[in-house]
Structures are given as structure tokens and as C-alpha cells.
C-alpha positions in Angstrom: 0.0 0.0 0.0 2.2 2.1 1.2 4.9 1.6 -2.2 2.1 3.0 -4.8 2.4 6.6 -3.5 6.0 6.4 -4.8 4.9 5.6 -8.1 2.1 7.9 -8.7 1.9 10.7 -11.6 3.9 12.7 -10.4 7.1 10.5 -10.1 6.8 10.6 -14.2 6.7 14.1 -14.6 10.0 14.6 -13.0 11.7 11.2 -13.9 10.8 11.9 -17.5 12.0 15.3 -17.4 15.3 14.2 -15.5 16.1 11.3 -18.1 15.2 13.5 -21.4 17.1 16.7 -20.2 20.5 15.5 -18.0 20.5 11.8 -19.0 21.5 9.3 -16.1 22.7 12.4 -13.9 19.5 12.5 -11.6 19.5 8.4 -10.9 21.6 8.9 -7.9 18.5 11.3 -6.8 16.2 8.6 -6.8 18.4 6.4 -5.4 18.7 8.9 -2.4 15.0 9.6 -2.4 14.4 5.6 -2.0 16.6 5.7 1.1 15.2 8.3 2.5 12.0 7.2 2.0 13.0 3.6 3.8 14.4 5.1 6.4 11.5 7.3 6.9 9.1 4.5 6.8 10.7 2.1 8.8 10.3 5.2 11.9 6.9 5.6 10.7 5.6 2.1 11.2 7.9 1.8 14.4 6.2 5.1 16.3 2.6 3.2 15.0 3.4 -0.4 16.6 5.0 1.0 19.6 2.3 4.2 20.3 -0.2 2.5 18.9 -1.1 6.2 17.6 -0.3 7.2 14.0 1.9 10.4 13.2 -1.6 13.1 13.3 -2.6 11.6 16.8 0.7 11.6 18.5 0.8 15.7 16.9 -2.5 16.3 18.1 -1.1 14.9 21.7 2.3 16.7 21.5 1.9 20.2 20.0 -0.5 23.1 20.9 -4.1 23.5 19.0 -2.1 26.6 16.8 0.8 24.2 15.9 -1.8 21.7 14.9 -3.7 23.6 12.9 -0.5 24.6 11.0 0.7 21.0 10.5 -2.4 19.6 9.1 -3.2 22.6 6.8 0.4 21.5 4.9 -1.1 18.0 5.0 -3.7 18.9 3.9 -1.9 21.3 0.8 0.5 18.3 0.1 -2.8 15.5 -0.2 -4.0 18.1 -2.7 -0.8 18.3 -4.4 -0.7 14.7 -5.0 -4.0 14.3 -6.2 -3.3 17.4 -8.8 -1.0 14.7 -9.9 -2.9 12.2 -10.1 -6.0 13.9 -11.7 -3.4 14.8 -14.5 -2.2 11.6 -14.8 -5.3 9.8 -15.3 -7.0 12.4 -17.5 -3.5 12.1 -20.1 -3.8 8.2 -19.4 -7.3 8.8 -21.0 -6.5 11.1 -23.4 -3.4 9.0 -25.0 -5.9 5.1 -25.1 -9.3 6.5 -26.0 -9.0 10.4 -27.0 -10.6 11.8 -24.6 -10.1 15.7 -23.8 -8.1 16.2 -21.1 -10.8 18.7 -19.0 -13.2 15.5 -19.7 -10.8 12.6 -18.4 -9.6 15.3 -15.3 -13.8 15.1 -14.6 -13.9 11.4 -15.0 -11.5 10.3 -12.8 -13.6 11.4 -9.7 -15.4 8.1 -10.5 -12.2 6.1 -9.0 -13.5 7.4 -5.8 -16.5 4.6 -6.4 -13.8 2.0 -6.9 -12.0 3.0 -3.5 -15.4 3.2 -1.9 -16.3 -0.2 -3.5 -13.2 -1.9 -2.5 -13.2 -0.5 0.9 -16.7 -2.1 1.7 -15.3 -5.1 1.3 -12.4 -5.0 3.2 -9.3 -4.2 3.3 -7.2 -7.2 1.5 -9.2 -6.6 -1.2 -7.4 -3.3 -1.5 -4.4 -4.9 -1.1 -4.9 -7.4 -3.7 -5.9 -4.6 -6.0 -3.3 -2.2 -5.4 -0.5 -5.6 -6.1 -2.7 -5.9 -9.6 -2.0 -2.8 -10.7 1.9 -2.8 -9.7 2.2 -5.4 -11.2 0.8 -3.8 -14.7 3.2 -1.3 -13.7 6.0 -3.4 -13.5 5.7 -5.4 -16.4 5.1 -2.2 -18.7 8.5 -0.9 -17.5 10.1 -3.9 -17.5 9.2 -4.5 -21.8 10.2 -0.9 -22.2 13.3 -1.2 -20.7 14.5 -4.3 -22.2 13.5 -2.3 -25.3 15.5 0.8 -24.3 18.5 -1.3 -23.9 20.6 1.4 -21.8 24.7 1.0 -21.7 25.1 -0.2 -18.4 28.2 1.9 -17.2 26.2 5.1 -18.1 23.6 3.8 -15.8 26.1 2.8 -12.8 27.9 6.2 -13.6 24.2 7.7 -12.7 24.5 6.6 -9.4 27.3 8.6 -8.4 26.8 12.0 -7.0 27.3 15.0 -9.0 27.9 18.6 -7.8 25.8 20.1 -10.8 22.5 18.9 -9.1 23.2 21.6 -6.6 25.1 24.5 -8.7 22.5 24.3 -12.1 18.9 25.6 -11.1 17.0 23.7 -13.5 18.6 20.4 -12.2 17.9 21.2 -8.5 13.9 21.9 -9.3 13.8 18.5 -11.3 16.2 17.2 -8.2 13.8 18.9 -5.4 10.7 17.1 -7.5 12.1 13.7 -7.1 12.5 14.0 -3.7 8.9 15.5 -3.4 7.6 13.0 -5.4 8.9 10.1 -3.4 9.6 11.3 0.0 5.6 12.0 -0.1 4.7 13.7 3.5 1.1 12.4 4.0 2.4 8.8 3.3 3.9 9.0 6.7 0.6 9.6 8.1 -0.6 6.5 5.8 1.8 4.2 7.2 1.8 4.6 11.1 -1.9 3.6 10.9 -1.8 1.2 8.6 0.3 -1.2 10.3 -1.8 -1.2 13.0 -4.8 -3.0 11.2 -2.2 -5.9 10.8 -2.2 -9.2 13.3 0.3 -9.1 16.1 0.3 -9.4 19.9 0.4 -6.5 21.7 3.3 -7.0 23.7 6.6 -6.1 23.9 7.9 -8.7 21.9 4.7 -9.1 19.7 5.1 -5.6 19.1 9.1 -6.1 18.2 8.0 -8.6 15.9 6.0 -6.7 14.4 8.5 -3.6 14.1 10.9 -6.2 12.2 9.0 -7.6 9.6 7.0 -4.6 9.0 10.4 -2.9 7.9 11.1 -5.6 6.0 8.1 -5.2 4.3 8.2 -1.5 3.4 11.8 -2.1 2.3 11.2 -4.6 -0.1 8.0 -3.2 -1.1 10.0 0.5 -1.7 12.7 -1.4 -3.7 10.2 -2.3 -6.2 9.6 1.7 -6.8 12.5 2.2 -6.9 12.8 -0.2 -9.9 10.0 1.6 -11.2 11.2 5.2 -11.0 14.4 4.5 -12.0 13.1 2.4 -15.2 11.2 5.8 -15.8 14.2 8.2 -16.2 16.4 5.4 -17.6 14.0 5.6 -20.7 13.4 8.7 -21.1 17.5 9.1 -20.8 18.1 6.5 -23.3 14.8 7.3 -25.8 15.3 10.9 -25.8 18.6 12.1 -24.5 21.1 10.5 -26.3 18.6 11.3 -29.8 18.3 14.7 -29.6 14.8 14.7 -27.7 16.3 16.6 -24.4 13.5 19.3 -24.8 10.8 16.6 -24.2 8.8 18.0 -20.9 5.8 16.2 -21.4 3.9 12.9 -20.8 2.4 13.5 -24.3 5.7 14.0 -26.2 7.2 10.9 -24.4 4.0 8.9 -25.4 4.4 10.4 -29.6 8.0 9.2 -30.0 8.3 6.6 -27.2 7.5 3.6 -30.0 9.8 5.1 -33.3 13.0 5.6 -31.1 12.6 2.2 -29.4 11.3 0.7 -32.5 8.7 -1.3 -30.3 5.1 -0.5 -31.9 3.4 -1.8 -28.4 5.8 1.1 -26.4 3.6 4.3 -26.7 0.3 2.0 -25.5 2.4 0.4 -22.5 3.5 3.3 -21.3 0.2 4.9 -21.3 -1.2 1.9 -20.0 1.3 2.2 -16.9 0.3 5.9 -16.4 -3.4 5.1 -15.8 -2.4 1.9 -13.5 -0.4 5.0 -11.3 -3.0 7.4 -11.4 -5.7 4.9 -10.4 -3.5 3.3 -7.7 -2.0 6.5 -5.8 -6.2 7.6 -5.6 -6.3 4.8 -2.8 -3.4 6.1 -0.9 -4.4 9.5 -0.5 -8.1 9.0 -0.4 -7.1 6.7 3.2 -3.8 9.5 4.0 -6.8 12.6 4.0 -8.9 10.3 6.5 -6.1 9.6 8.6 -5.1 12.7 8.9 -8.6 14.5 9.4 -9.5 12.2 12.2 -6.0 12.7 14.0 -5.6 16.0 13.9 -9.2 17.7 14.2 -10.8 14.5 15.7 -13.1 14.7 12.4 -14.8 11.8 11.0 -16.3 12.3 7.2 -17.7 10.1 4.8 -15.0 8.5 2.9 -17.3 9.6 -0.2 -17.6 13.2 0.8 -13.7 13.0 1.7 -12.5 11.8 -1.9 -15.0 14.1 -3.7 -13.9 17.2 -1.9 -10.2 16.8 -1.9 -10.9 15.5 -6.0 -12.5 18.8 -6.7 -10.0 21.0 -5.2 -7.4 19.5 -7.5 -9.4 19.6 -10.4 -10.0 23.2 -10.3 -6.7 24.2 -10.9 -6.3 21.7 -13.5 -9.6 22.7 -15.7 -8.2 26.6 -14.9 -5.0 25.9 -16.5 -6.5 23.2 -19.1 -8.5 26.3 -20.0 -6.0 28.5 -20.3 -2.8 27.0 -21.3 -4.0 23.9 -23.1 -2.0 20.8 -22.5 1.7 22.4 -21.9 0.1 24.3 -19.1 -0.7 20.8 -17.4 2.6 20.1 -18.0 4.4 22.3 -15.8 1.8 22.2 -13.0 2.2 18.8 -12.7 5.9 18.8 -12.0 5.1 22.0 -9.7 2.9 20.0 -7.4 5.8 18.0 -7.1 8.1 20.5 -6.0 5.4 21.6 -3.6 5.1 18.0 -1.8 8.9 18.3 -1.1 8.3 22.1 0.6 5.5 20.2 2.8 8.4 17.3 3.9 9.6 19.8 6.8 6.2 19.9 8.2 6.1 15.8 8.6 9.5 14.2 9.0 10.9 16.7 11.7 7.7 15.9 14.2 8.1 12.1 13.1 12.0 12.0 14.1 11.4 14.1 17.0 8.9 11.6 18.5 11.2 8.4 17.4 14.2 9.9 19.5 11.4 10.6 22.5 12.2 8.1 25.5 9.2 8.8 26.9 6.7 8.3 24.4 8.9 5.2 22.6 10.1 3.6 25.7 12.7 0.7 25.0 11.6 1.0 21.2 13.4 4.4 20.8 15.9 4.8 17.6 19.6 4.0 18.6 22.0 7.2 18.4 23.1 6.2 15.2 19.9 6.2 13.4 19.3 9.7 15.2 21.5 11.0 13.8 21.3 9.9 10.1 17.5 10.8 10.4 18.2 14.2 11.7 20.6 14.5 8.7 17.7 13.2 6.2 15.4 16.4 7.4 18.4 18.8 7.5 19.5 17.7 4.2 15.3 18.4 2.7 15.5 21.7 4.6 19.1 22.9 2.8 17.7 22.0 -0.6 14.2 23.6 -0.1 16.2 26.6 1.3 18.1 26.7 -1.6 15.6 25.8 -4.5 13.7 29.2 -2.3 17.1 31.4 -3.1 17.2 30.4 -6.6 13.5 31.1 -6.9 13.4 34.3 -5.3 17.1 35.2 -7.1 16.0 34.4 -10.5 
């Protein structure tokens, strides 16, 4: 459950972008976004197992009503930001099989809220099992495409390597600041420190050590398999468009136009589109149970999960039939990868409160994080705060 958030719309948008413009470079991003987000989730689940309260609950308990208030208005800002994503995604999905406009598909994807609704009556595996489905459409539509792609494998390793451009060039630290946005996703912190505790294990300390093990374990995994995915994304786009003169190539559109002539795979163009709507539809589940989790923690507010999904659906389609209006389809482009870069200025906001109550004694008892992990958490949320800061200078700069 917790892995589709870090495949969702938005991870395309600034993948693609990274592959087509600098190539490989931006693969060691990912790589560091999937770290951080392991780390980050392994502390998530840990504070839900050992609390038994998830990250808006143990807030509410810690901080004063106006800090609250604060904290769950940027969750409540990055939910919207992710489903601006993946309205966009599912109304180009749309667009690219069956033609449809893009202001009509952004309208018809609030109907995913009746499959959530659907699949939530009947219980949760069911979600599950639906959720694994669409990975694995995911998964195998990557997998073709990059066989097809056939990157050279020591421009792929030298990816991985750091590179002091990502911080000196602008345009590489927005694409950078997106990836980290788009993976490091703030309200699927929330997501996981309830989630885990809907699963089977005795509620004592070594039940709940149990627990804390295999749960990791289970994020980890499940988090390597996006990062296959992500890093399948820009290795395309680096090999399909970088290396033949495509660098310019922004959007999902473009990719899906040339994606079968450079790879010389006819089936190319309709797998990747295929992928995208698999993405979109997934990452509607995770935020639709996120913006519940969040609304009941921090305000103690119960709604409808129908009335929940329809009003955080229409807030991001607004801006998208705005700009759809305005723009056309280039518009949608760029605020696509914006929302991005807005999910990584909401990080702050969830991963400082979430280390803070990790390292707390008192709250985690003999399940508090060792020094060393302290530490390299503290550094995770200094390191999001220094690159915000900065992507801010350049912004205001420019």
C-alpha cells in the first residue's frame, strides 16, 4: 500500500523530465530519495506499533491546537498536491488510449473514488490485492520498455554517483527537489503509522518487536520495487530521448508520440500509457485513506470516505480545468511537476515531528531509535531543509 504513493503521476513528470534533459545524472536522486523514504518509513511504522497512535494523533497529543492547525493545513496542501497529480495523470492516461479531452478525463477520474469506496466495503485485502494488480501492470510495462531501451550499463552505474551540478544548475535542482517531493511523499507517513496497525500481532513487547521487524522488512522490499519503477522511468526517457536529440521533451504527451519510433517497439507508446493510468488509479487509494487519517487525528473529524474523496478530488481539479483552459496541455505540464516540488516544501512539516517523537524516551520507551539512526534521520530532514532553502534562493534570485 504504502509503495504505490512512490509511483504515482507525479514521479513521471520529474523522472521523464530528469532522463530527457540531463540523462542518467539525476539516478543517484532517486536512489537517495528511496533511502530516505525507507528510512523514513521504517520510523513511521515503528512510532505506529510501539504508540499505537499514528503520526496526526501523537501531533495532536504533543503540540499546541495553533501548531496543529499549521501541520495539518500543509497536509492537507500536500494531499491536494498529490492528487493534482494524479488527476493529470489519469486524464492524459485517458487522453493517449481512448482520446478523450483532457478537462473531460480530469472530470472522470472522480469516479475512482467509487472503486475506492467499492473496495473498501469489502475490506481491506481486497485493497491490497488490488493495489499488487495494478503494480504489477506497472512493473511489467517498465520492465518490456526497458529491455527495449537497452541502456549502456556503465552510463547507468555512472548515474549513481553524485554530482555537484545537481546543486550549482537551477533547473537540475527543481527536477532534483521534485524527485525528492515526489517520493519522499509527506502524507504517506501519516498513511503508514496507521496502517500497520490494522495488521495481526500481539500486543506486547515482543509481539510488538516482531512486528517492528517484519514490518520494515516489508516496506523495504516493497519500496525497492519503486524504486525499480522510477528509475526504469528516467532510464527511458534518458536512453529514448537524451542520447537522440529529444532533451526538450517536458511532457507525458511527447514521451507517449515518440516513445515507440525511437525504441522501434510499436506496443511502447500504449504500454507506457497503460502504466500511467495503472499510477494514477492506484495513488487515488493512498491518499483518499492519508486525508482520513489525517482529518480524524488531527481535528478528531470523522467524514464520509465519499464526501472525503469528492472534496479533496474537486479542489485538484480546479486548478487543473483553470490551467487546461487556459494553457491547453503544456500548461498541465508544468503544474504537474510544480505539485511536485510543492510536496517536497510540505516534507519539513512531517518528518521533523516524526524524528522528533522516534528519539522521544518517553513516548517510545525501549523502542526508541539508537543514536546512530538519530542522527542519520536528523541528517535526512536537515539535508530536505538545505535543498528547499536553496531551490527558495534560486527562486526568489531568479
Amino acid at each position: 500500500m504504502v509503495s504505490v504513493g512512490y509511483m504515482d503521476p507525479g514521479n513521471w513528470a520529474t523522472d521523464l523530465q530528469g532522463g530527457a534533459r540531463y540523462g542518467y545524472t539525476l539516478l543517484c536522486v532517486i536512489m537517495l530519495s528511496n533511502l530516505m523514504a525507507i528510512l523514513l518509513q521504517a520510523l513511521s511504522a515503528r512510532l505506529g506499533i510501539a504508540t499505537g497512535c499514528d503520526l496526526a494523533q501523537a501531533c495532536r497529543d504533543h503540540f499546541s491546537p495553533r501548531v496543529n492547525i499549521v501541520l495539518w493545513l500543509a497536509c492537507e496542501l500536500a494531499i491536494i498536491a498529490c492528487d493534482l497529480a494524479e488527476v493529470i495523470g489519469t486524464a492524459v492516461a485517458l487522453q493517449l488510449l481512448f482520446g478523450l479531452p483532457l478537462l473531460g478525463g480530469a472530470l472522470l477520474s472522480i469516479l475512482d473514488a467509487l472503486i475506492v469506496l467499492l473496495l473498501m466495503n469489502r475490506g481491506f485485502r481486497y485493497l491490497e490485492a488490488f493495489v499488487i494488480g495494478l503494480l504489477g501492470i506497472i512493473a511489467v510495462c517498465f520492465g518490456i520498455q526497458l529491455f527495449a531501451a537497452a541502456p549502456p550499463l556503465h552510463s547507468v552505474l555512472a548515474g549513481l554517483l553524485p554530482d555537484p551540478r545537481i546543486v550549482t544548475t537551477p533547473g537540475m535542482l527543481y527536477i532534483a527537489i521534485g524527485i525528492i517531493g515526489a517520493t519522499v511523499m509527506p502524507h504517506n507517513l501519516y498513511l503508514h503509522s496507521s496502517i500497520v496497525q490494522t495488521r495481526a500481532y500481539e500486543r506486547s513487547p515482543e509481539g510488538r518487536r516482531d512486528a517492528i521487524r517484519w514490518t520494515t522488512w516489508d516496506s523495504t522490499i516493497a519500496l525497492t520495487l519503486a524504486l525499480f519503477i522510477n528509475a526504469a522511468i528516467l532510464i527511458v526517457a534518458a536512453a529514448a530521448f537524451h542520447l537522440s536529440g529529444h532533451q526538450d521533451v517536458a511532457e507525458i504527451q511527447d514521451a507517449y508520440r515518440l516513445l515507440s519510433p525511437i525504441l522501434g517497439l510499436g506496443m511502447a507508446s500504449t504500454l507506457f500509457a497503460l502504466a500511467l493510468l495503472a499510477a494514477g488509479t492506484n495513488s487515488t487509494i493512498t491518499g483518499t485513506l492519508a486525508g482520513q487519517i489525517i482529518m480524524e487525528g488531527f481535528l478528531h473529524l470523522r467524514l464520509p470516505h465519499w464526501v472525503r474523496r469528492l472534496l479533496t478530488r474537486g479542489l485538484a481539479i480546479i486548478p487543473v480545468a483553470i490551467v487546461t483552459l487556459i494553457y491547453g496541455n503544456r500548461g498541465v505540464g508544468d503544474l504537474l511537476m510544480a505539485s511536485q516540488v510543492i510536496l517536497s516544501l510540505q516534507l519539513p512539516f512531517a518528518v521533523i515531528p516524526l524524528v522528533m517523537f522516534v528519539s522521544d524516551r518517553k513516548k517510545m520507551g525501549e523502542f526508541t531509535i539508537s543514536m546512530p539512526i538519530r542522527l542519520l534521520s536528523w541528517g535526512v530532514a536537515a539535508l530536505i531543509l538545505l535543498l528547499n532553502f536553496k531551490l527558495l534562493y534560486d527562486t526568489l534570485a531568479g
